[in-house]
C-alpha positions in Angstrom: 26.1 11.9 -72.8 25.1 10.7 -69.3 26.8 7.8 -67.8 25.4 5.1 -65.5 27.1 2.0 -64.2 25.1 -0.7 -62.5 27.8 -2.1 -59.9 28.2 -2.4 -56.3 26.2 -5.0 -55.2 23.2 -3.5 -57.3 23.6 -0.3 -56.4 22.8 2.1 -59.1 25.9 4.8 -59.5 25.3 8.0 -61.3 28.9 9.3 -63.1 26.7 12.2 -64.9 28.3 14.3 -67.5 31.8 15.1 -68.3 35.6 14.5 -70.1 36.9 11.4 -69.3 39.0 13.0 -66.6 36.1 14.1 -64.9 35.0 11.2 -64.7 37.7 9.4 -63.2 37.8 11.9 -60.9 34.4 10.9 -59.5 35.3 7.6 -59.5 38.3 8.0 -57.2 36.6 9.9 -55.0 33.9 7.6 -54.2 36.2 4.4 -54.4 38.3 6.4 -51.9 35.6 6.1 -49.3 34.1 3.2 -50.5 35.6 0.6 -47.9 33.9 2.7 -45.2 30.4 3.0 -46.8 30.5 -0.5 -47.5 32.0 -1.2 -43.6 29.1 0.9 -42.5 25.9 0.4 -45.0 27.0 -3.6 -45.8 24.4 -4.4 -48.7 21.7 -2.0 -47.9 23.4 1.2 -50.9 21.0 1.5 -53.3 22.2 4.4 -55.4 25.3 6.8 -55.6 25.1 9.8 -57.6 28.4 11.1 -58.8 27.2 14.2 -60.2 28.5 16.6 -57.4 31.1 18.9 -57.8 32.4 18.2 -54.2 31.2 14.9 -53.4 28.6 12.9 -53.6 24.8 11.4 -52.2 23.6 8.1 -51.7 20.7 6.0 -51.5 20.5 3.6 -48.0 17.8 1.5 -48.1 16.1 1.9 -44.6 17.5 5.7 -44.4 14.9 8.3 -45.0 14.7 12.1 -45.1 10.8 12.3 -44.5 9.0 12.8 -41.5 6.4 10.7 -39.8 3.9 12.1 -42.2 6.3 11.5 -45.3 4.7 14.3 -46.5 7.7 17.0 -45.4 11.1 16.6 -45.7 12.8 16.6 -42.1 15.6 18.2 -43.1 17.4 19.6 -46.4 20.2 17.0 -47.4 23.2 17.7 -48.7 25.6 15.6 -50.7 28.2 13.1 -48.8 32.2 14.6 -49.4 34.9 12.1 -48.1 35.7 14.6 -44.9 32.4 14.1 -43.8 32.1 10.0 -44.0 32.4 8.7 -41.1 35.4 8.0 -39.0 36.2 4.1 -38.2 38.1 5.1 -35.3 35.7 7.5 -34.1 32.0 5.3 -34.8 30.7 8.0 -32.7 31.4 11.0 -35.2 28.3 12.6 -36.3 28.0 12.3 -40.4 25.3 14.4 -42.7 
């Protein structure tokens, strides 16, 4: 079974499959980082997925991938871990 919990302001988060433990470890390491997305993204997260093994990806509304053309990509996206978030006393820090 697949779980889904409709929190956060809306947002749509993704826990995936797992044991219980698992699953908590998701949780904590998205709620570890969350005071900084929420800092940084305000209301604007539409969706966190969970699922990663090593972190996780999220949804921004006004954030794409796609070029001009939204026909190609603009570059391969990989999934958020907490060392990459960004720093709040470096706003500066590049983040993928």
């Amino acid at each position: 079974m697949s779980w889904a919990w409709p929190g956060l302001n809306g947002a749509h988060i993704e826990l995936g499959r797992g044991s219980p433990e698992e699953l908590l470890a998701r949780i904590q390491r998205f709620t570890a980082t969350l005071s900084q997305l929420t800092h940084r993204y305000a209301d604007a997260l539409q969706s966190v997925d969970l699922r990663y093994p090593n972190g996780y990806a999220l949804r921004v509304r006004g954030v794409t991938t796609l070029t001009e053309d939204t026909t190609q990509p603009a570059s391969a996206v990989s999934p958020v871990s907490p060392a990459q978030t960004a720093n709040p006393a470096n706003p500066t820090a590049q983040t993928r």
